[in-house]
N, C-alpha and C positions, 0 to 999 in steps of 0.2 A: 350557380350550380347547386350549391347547399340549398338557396330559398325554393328552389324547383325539386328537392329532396325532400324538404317539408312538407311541398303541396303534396305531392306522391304519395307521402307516408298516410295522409290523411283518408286517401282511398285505395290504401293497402290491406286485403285480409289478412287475418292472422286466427292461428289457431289456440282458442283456451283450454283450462285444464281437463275438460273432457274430452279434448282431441278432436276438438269439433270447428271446422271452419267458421268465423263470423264475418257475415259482409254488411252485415247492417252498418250504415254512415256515422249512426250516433252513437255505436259501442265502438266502432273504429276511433272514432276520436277519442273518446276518453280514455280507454286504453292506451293509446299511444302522447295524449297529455299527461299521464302516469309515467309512463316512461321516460321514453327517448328525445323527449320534446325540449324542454329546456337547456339541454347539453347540444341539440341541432340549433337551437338558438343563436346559444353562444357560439359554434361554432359558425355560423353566417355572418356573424358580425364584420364586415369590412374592416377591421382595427388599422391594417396599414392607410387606408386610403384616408379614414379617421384621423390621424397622424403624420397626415403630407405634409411636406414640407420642415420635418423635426428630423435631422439624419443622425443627430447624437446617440452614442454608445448608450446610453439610459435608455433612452426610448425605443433602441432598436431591441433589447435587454425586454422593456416591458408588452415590445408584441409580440416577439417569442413568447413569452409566458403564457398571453392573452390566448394565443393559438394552438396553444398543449391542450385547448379541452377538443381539438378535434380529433385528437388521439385515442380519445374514447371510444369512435367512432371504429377503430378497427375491432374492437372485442366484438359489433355486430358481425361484422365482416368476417372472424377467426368461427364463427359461428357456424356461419355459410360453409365454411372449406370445403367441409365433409362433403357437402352435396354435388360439390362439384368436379372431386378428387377422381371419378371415373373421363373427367377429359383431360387427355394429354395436354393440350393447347392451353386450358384454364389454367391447370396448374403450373405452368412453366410462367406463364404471366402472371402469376403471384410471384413464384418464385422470383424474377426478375424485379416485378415492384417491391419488397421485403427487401431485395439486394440493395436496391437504389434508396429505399426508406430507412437501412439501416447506415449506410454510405452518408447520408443527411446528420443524422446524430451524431453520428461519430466527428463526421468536420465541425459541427458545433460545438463540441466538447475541444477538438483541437485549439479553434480558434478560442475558447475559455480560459481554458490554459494559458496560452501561451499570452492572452487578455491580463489573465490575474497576474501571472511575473514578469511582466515590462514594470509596475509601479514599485518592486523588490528586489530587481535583477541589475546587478553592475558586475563585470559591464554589459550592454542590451545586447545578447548577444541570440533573440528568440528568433522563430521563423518571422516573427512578423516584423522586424528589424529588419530581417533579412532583403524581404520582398520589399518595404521601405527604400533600401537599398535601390534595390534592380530599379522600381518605378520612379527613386527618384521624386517620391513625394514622403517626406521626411516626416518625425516625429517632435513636436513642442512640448516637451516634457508629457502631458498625458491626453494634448490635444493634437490633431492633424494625423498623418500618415496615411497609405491609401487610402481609397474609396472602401465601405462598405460591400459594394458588387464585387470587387479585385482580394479583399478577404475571404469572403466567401467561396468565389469561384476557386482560388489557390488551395482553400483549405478541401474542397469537394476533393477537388483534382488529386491531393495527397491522399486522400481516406479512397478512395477508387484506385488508385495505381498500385497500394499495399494492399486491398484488399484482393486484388488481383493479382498480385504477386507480381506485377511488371516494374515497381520501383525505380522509376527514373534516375534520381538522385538531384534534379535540379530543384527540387524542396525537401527539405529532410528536417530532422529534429536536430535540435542542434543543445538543450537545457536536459537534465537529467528526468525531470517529469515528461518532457516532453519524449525522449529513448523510451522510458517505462509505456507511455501511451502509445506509442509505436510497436510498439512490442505486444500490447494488446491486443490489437487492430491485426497484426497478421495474424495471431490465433486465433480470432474470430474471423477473419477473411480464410485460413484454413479450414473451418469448420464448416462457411456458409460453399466454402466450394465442393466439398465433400457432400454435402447436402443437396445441392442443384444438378452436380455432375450424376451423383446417382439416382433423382429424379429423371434426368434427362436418359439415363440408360434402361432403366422400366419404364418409361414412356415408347422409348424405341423398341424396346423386347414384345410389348404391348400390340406395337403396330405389327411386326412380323411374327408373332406368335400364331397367328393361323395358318400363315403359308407353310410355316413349320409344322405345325401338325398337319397339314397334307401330303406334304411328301414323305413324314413317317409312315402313314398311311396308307400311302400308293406303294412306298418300299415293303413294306406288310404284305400285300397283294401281289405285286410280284414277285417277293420270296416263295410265299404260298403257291405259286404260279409254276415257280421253278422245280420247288422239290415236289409237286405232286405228278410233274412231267404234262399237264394238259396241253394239248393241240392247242392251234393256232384259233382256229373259228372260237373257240369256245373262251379263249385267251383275250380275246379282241372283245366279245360280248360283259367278262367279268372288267375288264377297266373301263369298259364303255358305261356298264353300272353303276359302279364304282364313283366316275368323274361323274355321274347325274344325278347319284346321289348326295355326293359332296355338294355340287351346287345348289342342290335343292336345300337340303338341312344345312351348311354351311359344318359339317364333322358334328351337329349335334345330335346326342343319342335322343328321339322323341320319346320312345317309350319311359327311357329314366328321369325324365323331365314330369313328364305325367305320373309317375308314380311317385313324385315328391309332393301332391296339392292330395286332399281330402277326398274320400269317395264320392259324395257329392258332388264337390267338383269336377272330378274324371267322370261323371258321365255327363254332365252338363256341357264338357272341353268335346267326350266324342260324340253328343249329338250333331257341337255344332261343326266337327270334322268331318263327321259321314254324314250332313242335311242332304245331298245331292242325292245321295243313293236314298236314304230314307223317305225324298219327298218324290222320286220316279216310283216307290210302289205303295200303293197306296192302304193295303194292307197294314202295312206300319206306320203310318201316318197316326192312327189314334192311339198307338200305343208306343208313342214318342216319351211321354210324360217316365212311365214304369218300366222301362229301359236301363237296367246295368251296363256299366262301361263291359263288362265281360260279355255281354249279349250283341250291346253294337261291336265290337271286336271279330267277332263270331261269323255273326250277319255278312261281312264286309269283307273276311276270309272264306268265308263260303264262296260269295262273289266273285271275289276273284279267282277261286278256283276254277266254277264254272266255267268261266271263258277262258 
């Protein structure tokens, strides 16, 4: 997946310091051999599969290491956010990957721990003793004890049940560094649930925010309705307006929208809104170019008055 990252990168534009797209092949590449290239490198390197067959704590120690320079790789990625921070859906799937990428560290660090005072601890009394226990696949002073995968998965399993506040208790810290990193973990599992949860309630606010302002809306109109006392015909024709217009503009005000872009642009925006009308008379057809937005406005009210 990385080496299919590199090829990609290689016919990726990107934009220089003029704000200017470049697609050319041959500034693509060398800009991105300036960069991001050597760090994609090393991070493609297969180092565990390099390393088969070696399951010892060193070596499992020096491909962790090996594999922190893909780490670097999320500063492009914190990059991106921004752009993408208007989808509900993206951002929750960040959110969730962070949850699970910060869940990854934190179990590595448990297992370090509790790594570093088995060789200093009497009597062994760490989580990894512990699990030891259960499995039943013991420790030779600083060799054997479970499998590598049964560390791992035990220690995930801890940094995910406290980060979530469900705490089993059938793993627990048992060494006094190991309580203090416990104690860690749920203030930071505190803080990322504070953080998703209210992501997750502005995404939802997000999606019914329109239907919300419709029925303010329609409640507007028929207050209006009520205390001006109008008839029923007349009643019937203003919410029939009302819901066609809503569908049509979706509650956007067009005129305040157009009065936010440059004069320039507003008559260029009502040319190309009244072309229908402009190109059935032919009278103004040559004199489309020297046309103010105030004149197509005019033109187009008239019109519709006539009829």
């Amino acid at each position: 997946m990385f080496i299919i990252d590199i090829l990609i990168n290689f016919r990726t534009t990107y934009v220089n310091s003029n704000d200017e797209v470049v697609s050319h092949p041959g500034k693509i590449a060398v800009h991105y051999l300036r960069g991001w290239f050597i760090i994609d490198v090393v991070a493609a390197i297969p180092f565990d599969l390099l390393l088969v067959g070696k399951n010892s704590d060193e070596t499992t120690t020096l491909i962790g290491l090996l594999k922190t320079a893909r780490l670097l790789r999320l500063v492009r990625v914190a990059r991106k956010i921004d752009r993408y921070s208007e989808y509900g859906a993206a951002v929750l799937l960040l959110l969730v990957a962070a949850f699970a990428l910060i869940a990854h560290w934190l179990a590595c660090i448990w297992y370090a721990i509790a790594n570093a005072e088995r060789s200093m601890q009497e009597p062994k009394i760490g989580w990894l003793d512990a699990l030891a226990n259960m499995t039943h696949q013991f420790y030779n002073n600083t060799q054997g004890g479970p499998s590598i995968k049964s560390k791992y998965v035990t220690a995930l399993y801890f940094t995910f049940s406290s980060l979530t506040s469900v705490g089993f208790g059938n793993v627990s810290p048992n060494t006094n560094m190991e309580k203090i990193f416990a104690i860690i973990v749920m203030l930071v599992g505190s803080l990322m649930y504070a953080s998703i949860f209210g992501n997750v309630s502005a995404i939802i606010q997000r999606l019914y925010s329109g239907t919300a302002r419709y029925h303010t809306q329609l409640l507007r109109v028929k207050e209006f309705i009520r205390f001006h006392q109008i008839p029923n015909p007349l009643r019937q024709r203003l919410e029939e307006y009302f819901q066609h217009a809503w569908t049509y503009t979706n509650g956007i005000d067009m005129n305040m929208v157009l009065k936010g872009f440059p004069e320039c642009l507003q008559a260029d925006i009502c040319l190309h809104l009244n072309r229908n009308l402009l190109n059935t008379c032919p009278g103004l057809q040559r004199c489309q170019s020297r046309m103010s937005p105030g004149t197509v406005d005019e033109i187009q009210d008239d019109a519709c008055t006539s009829w």
